[in-house]
C-alpha positions in Angstrom: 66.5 -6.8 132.7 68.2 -8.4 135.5 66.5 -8.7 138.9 68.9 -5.8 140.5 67.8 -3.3 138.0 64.2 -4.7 138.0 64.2 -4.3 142.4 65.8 -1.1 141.9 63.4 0.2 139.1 60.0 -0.5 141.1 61.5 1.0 144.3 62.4 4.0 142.8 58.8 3.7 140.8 57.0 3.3 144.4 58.3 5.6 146.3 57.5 8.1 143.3 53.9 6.5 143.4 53.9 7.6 147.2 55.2 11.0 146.7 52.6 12.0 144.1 50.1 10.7 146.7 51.5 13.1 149.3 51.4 15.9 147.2 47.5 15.5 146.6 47.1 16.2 150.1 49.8 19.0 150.4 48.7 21.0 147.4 45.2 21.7 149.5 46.5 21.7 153.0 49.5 24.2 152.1 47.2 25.9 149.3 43.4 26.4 151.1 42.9 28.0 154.6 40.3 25.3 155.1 40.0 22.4 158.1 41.8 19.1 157.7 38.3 17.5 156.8 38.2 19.8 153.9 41.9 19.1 153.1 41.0 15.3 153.0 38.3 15.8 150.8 40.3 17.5 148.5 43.2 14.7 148.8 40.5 12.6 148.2 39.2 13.9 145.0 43.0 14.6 143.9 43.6 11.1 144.2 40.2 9.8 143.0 40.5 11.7 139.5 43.5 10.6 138.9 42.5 6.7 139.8 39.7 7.3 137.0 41.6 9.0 134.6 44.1 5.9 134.4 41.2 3.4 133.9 39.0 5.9 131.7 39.8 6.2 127.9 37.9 9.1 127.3 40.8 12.2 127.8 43.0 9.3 125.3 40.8 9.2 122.8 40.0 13.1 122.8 43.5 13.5 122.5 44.0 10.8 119.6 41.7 12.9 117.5 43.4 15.8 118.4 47.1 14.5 118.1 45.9 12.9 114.3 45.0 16.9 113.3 48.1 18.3 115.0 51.3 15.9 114.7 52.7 17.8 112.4 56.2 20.0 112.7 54.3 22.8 112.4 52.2 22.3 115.8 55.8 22.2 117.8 56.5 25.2 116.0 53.6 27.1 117.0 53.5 26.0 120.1 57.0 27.3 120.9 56.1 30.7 119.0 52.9 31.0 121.5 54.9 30.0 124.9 57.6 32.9 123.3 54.6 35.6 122.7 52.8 34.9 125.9 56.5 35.5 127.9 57.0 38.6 125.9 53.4 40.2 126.4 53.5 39.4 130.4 56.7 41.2 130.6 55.5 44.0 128.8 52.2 44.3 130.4 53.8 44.0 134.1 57.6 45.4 133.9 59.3 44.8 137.3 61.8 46.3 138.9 64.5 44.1 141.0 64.4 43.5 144.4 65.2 40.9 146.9 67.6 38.6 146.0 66.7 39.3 142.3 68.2 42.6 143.1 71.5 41.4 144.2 72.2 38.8 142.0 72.0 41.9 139.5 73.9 44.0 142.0 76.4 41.5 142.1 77.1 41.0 138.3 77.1 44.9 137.6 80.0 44.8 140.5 81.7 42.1 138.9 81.8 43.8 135.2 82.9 47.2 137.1 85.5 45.8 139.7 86.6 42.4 138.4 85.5 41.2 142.0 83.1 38.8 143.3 81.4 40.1 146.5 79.0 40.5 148.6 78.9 42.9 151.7 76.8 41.3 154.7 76.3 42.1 158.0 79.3 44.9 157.4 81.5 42.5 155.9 82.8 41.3 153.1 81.7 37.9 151.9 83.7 36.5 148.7 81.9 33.4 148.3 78.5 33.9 150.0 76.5 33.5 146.6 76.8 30.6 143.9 78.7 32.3 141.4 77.1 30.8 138.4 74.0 32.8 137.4 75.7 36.5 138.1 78.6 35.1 136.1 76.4 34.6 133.5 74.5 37.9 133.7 78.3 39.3 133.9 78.6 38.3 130.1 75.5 40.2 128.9 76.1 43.1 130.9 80.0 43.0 129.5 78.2 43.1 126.0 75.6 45.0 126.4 76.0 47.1 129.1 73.9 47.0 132.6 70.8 46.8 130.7 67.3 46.0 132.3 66.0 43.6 129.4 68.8 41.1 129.5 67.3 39.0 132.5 64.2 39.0 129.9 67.2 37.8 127.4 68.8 35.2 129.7 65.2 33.7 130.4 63.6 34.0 127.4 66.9 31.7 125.9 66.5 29.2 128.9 63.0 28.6 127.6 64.0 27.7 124.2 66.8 25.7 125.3 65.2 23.9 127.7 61.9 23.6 125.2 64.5 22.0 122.8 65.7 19.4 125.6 62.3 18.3 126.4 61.4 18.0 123.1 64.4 15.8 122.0 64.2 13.8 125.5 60.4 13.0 125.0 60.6 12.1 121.6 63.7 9.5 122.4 62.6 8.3 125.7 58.6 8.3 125.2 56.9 8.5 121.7 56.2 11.4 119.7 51.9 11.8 120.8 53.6 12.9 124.5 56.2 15.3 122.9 53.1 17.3 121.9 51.7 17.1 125.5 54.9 17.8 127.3 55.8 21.2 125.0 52.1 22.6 125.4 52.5 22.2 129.0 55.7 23.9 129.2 54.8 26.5 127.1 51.4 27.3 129.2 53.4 27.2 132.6 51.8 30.1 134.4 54.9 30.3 136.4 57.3 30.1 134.0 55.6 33.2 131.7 55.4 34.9 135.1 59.4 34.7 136.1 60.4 35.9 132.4 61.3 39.4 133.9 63.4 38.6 136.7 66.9 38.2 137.2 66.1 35.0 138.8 68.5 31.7 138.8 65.7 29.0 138.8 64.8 29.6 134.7 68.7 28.7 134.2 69.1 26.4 136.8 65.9 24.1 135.5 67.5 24.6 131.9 71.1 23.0 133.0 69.5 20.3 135.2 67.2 19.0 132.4 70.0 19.5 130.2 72.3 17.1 132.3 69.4 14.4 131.8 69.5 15.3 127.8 72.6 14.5 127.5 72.5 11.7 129.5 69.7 10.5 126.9 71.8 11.0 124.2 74.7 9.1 126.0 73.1 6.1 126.4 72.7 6.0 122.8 75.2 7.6 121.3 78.3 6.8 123.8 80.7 8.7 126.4 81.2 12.2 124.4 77.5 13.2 125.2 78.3 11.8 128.8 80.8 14.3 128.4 78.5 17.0 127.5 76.3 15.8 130.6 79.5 16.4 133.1 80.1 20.1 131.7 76.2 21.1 132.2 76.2 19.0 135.6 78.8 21.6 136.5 77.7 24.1 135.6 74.3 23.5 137.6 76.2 23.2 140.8 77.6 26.3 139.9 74.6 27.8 139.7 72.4 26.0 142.4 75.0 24.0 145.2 72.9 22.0 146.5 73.0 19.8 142.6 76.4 18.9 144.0 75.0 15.5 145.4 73.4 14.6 142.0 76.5 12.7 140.8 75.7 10.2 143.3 71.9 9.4 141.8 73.3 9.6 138.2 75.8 7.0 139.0 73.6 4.5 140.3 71.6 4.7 137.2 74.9 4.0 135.5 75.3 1.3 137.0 71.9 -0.6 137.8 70.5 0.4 134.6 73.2 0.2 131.5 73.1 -3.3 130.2 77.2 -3.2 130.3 78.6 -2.5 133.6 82.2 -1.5 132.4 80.4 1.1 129.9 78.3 2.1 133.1 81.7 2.5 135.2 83.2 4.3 132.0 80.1 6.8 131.8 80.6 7.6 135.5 84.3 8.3 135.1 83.5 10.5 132.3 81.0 12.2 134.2 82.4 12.8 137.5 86.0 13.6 135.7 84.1 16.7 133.7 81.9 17.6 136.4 84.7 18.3 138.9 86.7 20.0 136.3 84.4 22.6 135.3 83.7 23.3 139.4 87.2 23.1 140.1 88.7 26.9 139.2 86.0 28.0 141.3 86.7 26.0 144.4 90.5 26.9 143.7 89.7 30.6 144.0 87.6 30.4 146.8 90.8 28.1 148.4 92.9 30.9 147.6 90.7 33.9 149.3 89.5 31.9 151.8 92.2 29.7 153.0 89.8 26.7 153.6 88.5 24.6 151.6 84.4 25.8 149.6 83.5 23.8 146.9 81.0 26.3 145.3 79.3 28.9 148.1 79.3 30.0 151.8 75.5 29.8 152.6 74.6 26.5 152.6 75.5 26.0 156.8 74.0 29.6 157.9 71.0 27.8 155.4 71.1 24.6 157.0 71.1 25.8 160.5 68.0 27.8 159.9 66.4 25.1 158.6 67.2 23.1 161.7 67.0 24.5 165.1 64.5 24.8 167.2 62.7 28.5 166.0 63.0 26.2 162.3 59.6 26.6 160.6 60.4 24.5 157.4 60.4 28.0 155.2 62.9 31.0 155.5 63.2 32.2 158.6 65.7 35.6 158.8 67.9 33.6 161.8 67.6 30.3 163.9 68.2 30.6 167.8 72.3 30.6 168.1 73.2 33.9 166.4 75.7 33.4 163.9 76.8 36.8 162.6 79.7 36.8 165.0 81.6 34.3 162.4 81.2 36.3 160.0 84.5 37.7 160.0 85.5 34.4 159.3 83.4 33.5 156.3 84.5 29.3 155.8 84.0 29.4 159.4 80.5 30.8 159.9 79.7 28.3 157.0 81.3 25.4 158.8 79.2 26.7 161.9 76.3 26.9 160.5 76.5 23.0 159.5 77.9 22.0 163.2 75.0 23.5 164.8 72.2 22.4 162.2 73.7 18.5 162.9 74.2 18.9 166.3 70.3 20.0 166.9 69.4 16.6 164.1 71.2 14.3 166.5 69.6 15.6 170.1 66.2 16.2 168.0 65.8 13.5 165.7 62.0 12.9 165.8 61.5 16.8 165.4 63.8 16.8 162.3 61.6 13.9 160.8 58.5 15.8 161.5 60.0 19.5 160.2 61.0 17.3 157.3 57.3 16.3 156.3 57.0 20.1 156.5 59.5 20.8 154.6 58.4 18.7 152.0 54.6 20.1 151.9 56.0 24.0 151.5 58.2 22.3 148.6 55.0 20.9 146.5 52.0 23.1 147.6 51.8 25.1 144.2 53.5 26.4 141.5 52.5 30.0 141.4 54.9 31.8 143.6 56.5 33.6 140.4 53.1 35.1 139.9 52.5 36.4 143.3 56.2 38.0 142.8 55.1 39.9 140.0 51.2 41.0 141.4 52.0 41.7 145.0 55.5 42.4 145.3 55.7 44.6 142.6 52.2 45.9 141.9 50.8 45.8 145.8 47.9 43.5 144.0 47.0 41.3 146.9 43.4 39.6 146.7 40.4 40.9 144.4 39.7 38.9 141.7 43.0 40.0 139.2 45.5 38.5 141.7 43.1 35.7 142.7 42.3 35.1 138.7 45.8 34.6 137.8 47.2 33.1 140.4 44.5 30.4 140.7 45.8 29.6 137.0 49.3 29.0 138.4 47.5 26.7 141.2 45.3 24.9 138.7 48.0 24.7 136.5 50.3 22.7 139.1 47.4 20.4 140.2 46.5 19.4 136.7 50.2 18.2 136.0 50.5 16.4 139.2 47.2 14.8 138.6 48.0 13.9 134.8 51.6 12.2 136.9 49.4 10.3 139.1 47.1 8.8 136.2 50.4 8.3 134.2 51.8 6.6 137.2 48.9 3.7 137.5 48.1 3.7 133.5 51.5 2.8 132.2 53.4 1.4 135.3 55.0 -1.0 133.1 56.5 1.5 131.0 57.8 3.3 134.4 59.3 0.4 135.8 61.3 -0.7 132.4 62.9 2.5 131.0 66.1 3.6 132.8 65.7 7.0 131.5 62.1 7.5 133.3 63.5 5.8 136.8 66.4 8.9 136.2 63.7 11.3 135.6 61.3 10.3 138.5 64.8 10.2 140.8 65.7 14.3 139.4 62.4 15.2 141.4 63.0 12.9 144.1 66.4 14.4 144.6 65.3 18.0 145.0 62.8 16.9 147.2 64.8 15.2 149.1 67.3 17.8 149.5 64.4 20.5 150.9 63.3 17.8 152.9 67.0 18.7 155.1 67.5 22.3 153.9 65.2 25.4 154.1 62.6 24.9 151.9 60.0 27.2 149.8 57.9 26.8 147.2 60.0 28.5 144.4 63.0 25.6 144.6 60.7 23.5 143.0 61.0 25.2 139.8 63.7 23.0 138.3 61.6 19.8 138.8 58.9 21.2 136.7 60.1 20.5 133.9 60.7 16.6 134.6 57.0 16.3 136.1 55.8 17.7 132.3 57.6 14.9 130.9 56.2 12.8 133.3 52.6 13.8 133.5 52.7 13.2 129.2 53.6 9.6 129.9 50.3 9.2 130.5 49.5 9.6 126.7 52.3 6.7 125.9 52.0 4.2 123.2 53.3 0.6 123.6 55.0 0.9 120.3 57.4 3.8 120.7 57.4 6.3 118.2 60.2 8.8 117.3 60.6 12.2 116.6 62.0 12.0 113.8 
């Protein structure tokens, strides 16, 4: 390892180390009405367990016993089957019905199947690239097969779980060794919020899938040379198709490329390959959208009425239905209002730059208080079930759920820093979740867009049941 990638590797590893430390105090200042006092207690405790559980080899040793019993095939197996069954009951025990933006991304696919068009009426106009087109297009395909049908957003999630349990699986057992694979899928398979989202036509189950997948393929490209890198440009694209603000992601990957590949033409070669792909998948889009628009839109129109809500001075650090210049008025002009949207959300950064810092540490907190919000989707917006011990029972699963994994991340963190600070592929999985954050940190922010980092912070809270000698998974 040469010193570059050794500097770069520990930075990346501290400021990680930092962020987990942050979100010990978020999780119980965003989560608990209680006094900061209270908050710092819980930080404390947060921070405290997880300072024990790295020197304490009592949870290890449980687990030995437990991983010697279960490390067969089999286990994966029946794990997968009981994350599949516990998707499938919740859905049949609370049914939903769309709404919200669940509702229109359905809307939106059924129009596309009916019309051929892509469109979305706002504000009494007509917005052509408004929404990401990536998820309805994919719901467009179902409905074109099976007709507008309620169960296929079960469908589409319920095959984003196995997908993306297959990814982490194969990442795991080629990145870590094969006692975390079991951690990491038993996790996953328990995620409260994950089993609670299964009936929504929601993009976050298929956005997590693609991002993790880009990272999968990145795996296997390091090992197995540029055609997986290949495979990594075509899900890349498809994620920024799907979530827009992924569109900056190149620019992490590419670093890693380079600091972290022992041959720096192969690194340059795998970024080619990557960006090359990537762009070409995006690119019919962005033509279209050049065609209706006459302006250049490289995926969606919502990111500047987004940003500028996220930065002006009514900007909360969570949704907010408009900031304090109105921008309906460009509506008419749809590349305009977007171009607006990001003039006015800069202009207020530059005059207001200590209140952007500031709504920026907010930002952040709303981003990882808890994991849960799927859960409260289901219980209160569809079954009016808020408070009383039900909603309270299961969404305090989702919360304990989320504060277990982050603490398991912070124990992983001190207990095999060497491990962090050596393996490419873990700096590129601590840097997935840095992105994100990073990236709500500037835009609006709520606790749902942290559903595609999820899965990374499984594969990083199993780290903490490493081996020196790396196992595979054979």
């Amino acid at each position: 390892m040469n010193s570059l990638t050794k500097f770069f590797n520990h930075a990346v590893y501290y400021v990680f180390l930092l962020l987990c430390v942050l979100t010990y105090f978020y999780i119980p200042w965003r989560g608990l009405t209680v006094n900061i006092f209270t908050v710092v207690f819980f930080w404390s405790l947060l921070a405290g367990l997880a300072f024990v559980l790295s020197r304490c080899r009592l949870v290890e040793d449980i687990y030995s016993w437990f991983f010697s019993v279960g490390k067969g095939n089999w286990v994966i197996w029946g794990v997968l089957a009981v994350g599949l069954l516990l998707r499938i009951l919740w859905v049949l025990v609370f049914p939903v019905e769309q709404y919200s933006d669940f509702l229109a991304y359905w809307d939106t696919a059924v129009r596309l199947v009916e019309t051929g068009e892509y469109s979305t009426v706002m504000g009494g106009y007509t917005l052509v690239a408004w929404r990401s087109v990536g998820y309805p297009a994919l719901l467009s395909l179902f409905i074109l097969i099976f007709g507008p049908l309620k169960w296929i957003p079960v469908l589409v999630n319920i095959i984003a779980y196995l997908v993306s349990f297959y990814f982490l699986y194969d990442v795991c057992g080629r990145v870590l060794s094969r006692r975390c694979v079991l951690v990491a899928v038993i996790l996953f398979a328990l995620w409260p919020g994950s089993i609670a989202i299964t009936g929504f036509a929601a993009t976050e189950p298929i956005s997590a899938m693609l991002y993790f997948g880009v990272v999968w393929a990145a795996v296997r490209g390091f090992q197995s040379g540029w055609k997986f890198i290949a495979v990594a440009g075509v899900l890349l694209g498809l994620s920024i198709l799907v979530r827009p603000s992924l569109q900056l992601f190149f620019i992490p990957m590419a670093v890693v490329f380079i600091v972290c590949m022992k041959d720096f033409k192969e690194g340059i070669k795998n970024i080619i390959v990557l960006g090359v792909v990537a762009c070409a998948v995006v690119l019919p889009w962005t033509v279209r959208n050049y065609v209706q628009l006459n302006d250049f839109v490289l995926v969606s129109t919502n990111g500047g009425d987004n940003f500028y809500r996220a930065n002006n001075p009514l900007a909360t650090g969570g949704y907010i239905p408009k900031g304090e210049r109105d921008l309906s008025q460009y509506l008419s002009n749809e590349a305009q209002w977007n171009q607006k949207g990001m003039e006015f959300g800069f202009a207020w950064i530059k005059e207001n730059p200590i209140d952007f810092v500031k709504l920026g540490i907010i930002k952040q907190s709303i981003f990882l208080s808890n994991g849960a919000i799927p859960i409260e989707w289901t219980l209160k917006g569809q079954y009016g079930l808020d408070g009383g011990w039900f909603y309270k029972f299961f969404y305090g699963l989702g919360y304990l759920w989320w504060g277990v994994v982050w603490l398991l991340v912070g124990a992983a963190l001190l207990k095999r820093r060497d491990c962090f600070v050596s393996n490419g592929m873990l700096v590129l999985v601590m840097l997935c979740v840095m992105y994100l954050v990073a990236i709500h940190a500037v835009f609006e922010s709520q606790p749902r867009y942290n559903y595609p980092i999820v899965i990374f912070l499984v594969m990083l809270a199993s780290a903490f049941f490493n081996e020196n000698r790396r196992e595979t998974t054979g």
